[in-house]
Every structure is written in C-alpha cells, then in structure tokens.
C-alpha positions as CSV (number, residue, x, y, z in Angstrom):
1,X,0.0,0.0,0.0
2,X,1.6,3.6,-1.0
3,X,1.5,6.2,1.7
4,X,0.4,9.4,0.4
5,X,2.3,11.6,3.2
6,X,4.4,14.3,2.0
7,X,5.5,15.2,5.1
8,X,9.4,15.1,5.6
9,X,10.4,13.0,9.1
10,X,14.3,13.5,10.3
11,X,16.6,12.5,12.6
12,X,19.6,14.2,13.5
13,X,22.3,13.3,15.3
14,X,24.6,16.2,16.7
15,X,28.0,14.5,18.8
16,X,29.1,18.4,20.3
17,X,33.4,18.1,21.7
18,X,32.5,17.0,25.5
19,X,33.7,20.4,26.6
20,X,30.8,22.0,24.2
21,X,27.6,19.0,25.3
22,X,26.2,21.6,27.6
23,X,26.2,25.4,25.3
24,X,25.8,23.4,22.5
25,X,22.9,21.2,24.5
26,X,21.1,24.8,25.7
27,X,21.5,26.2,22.5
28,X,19.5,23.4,20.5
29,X,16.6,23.7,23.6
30,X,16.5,28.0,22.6
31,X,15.4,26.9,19.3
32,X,13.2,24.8,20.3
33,X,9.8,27.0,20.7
34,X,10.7,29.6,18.1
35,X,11.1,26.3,15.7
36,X,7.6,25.1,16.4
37,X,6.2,28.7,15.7
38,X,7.1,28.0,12.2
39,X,4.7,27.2,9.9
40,X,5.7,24.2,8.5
41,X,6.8,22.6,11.4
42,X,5.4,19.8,13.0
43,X,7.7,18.4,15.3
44,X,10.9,20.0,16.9
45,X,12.1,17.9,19.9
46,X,15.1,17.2,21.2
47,X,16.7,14.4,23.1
48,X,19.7,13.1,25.3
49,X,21.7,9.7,24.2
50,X,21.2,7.5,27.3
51,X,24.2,5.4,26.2
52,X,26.3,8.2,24.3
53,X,26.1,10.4,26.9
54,X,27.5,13.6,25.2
55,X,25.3,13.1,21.6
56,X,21.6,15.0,20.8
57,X,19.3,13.6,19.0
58,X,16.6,15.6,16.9
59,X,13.2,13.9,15.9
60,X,11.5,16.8,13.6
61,X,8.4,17.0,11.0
62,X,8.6,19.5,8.6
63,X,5.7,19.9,6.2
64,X,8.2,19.7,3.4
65,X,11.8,19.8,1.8
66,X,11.0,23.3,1.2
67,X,9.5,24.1,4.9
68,X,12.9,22.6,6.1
69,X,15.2,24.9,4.3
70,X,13.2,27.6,5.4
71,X,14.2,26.3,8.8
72,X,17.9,26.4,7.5
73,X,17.2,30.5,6.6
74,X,16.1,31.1,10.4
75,X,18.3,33.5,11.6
76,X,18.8,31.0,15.4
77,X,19.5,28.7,12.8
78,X,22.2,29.5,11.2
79,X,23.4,31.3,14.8
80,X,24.1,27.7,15.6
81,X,25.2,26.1,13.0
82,X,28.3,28.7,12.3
83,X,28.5,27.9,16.2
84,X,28.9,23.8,15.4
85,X,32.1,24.7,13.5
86,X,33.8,25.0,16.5
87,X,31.4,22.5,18.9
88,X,30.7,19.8,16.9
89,X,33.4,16.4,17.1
90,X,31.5,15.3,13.7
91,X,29.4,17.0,11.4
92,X,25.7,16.9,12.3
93,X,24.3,13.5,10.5
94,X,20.8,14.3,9.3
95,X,18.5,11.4,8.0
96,X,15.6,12.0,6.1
97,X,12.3,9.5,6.0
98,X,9.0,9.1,4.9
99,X,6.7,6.6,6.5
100,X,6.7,3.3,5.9
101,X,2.9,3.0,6.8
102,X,0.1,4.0,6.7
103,X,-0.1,2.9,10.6
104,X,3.2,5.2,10.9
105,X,1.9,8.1,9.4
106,X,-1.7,8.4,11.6
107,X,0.4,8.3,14.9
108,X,1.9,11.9,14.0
C-alpha cells in the first residue's frame, strides 16, 4: 500500500566536543519553541543519548523539503550552525524519512 504523506520526518544526530555537550545542548533547547512557531513545522524535539552520553538527538516534522530549508534561513539557525564549526566532534548527520505505513503516518 503507498502512503500518500508528503510530510518530511528527520533524525539528527549532533555528537558536540564534550567540553561543548552543555552550550551546545542549551542552544538546541532555545530553538526549540521559536522552531515550532514556524509554519511548517510539525515536530521540533530534542533528546539526550542514554548510552552516548554527550550526543543530541533531533526527531523533527517538517511539512516539506522546502518548509525545512526555510528552517535552515532562520536566523537561530544558522546562529548555531556557524556555532557547530567549532562545537561539533562530527558533522551533524541528518537522515531523512517518509513513513513506511500507513499505521506510521496516523500516529503523527
């Protein structure tokens, strides 16, 4: 069965230098609100790694590609990611999904 949701899921991954977890941590949480404001945003939440102690983890819902890179224009966006140049130990690893399901796209 094809699932007719355009919507664009994500996870990313952010792995800040351990002297950077906690600006880089606080930073990510000051988006958080004025992310959801956006109109094409669905989902904006963040989330600690119980086993990798100092890595993020973003689960986000944008309506689509295009609501996404107007994300990427937000001025606390970029803010942060000029600020990951120097706080990041790896480049952010973004990974972008559609549902699988029908069943997977009615629980969001």
């Amino acid at each position: 069965m094809t699932v007719k949701d355009t919507r664009l899921f994500l996870f990313a991954i952010i792995k800040p230098k351990p002297e950077f977890y906690k600006i880089a941590r606080d930073a990510v949480q000051s988006i958080i609100i004025p992310t959801l404001q956006e109109s094409g945003c669905h989902v904006f939440a963040q989330f600690n790694g119980v086993d990798e102690t100092h890595t993020m983890y973003l689960f986000e819902i944008f309506e689509s590609n295009e609501a996404l890179d107007i994300h990427y224009e937000q001025n606390y966006t970029k803010k942060i990611f000029a600020s990951y140049q120097e706080w990041l130990a790896n480049p952010v690893e973004v990974i972008k999904l559609t549902p699988g399901s029908l069943v997977t796209s009615t629980q969001f």
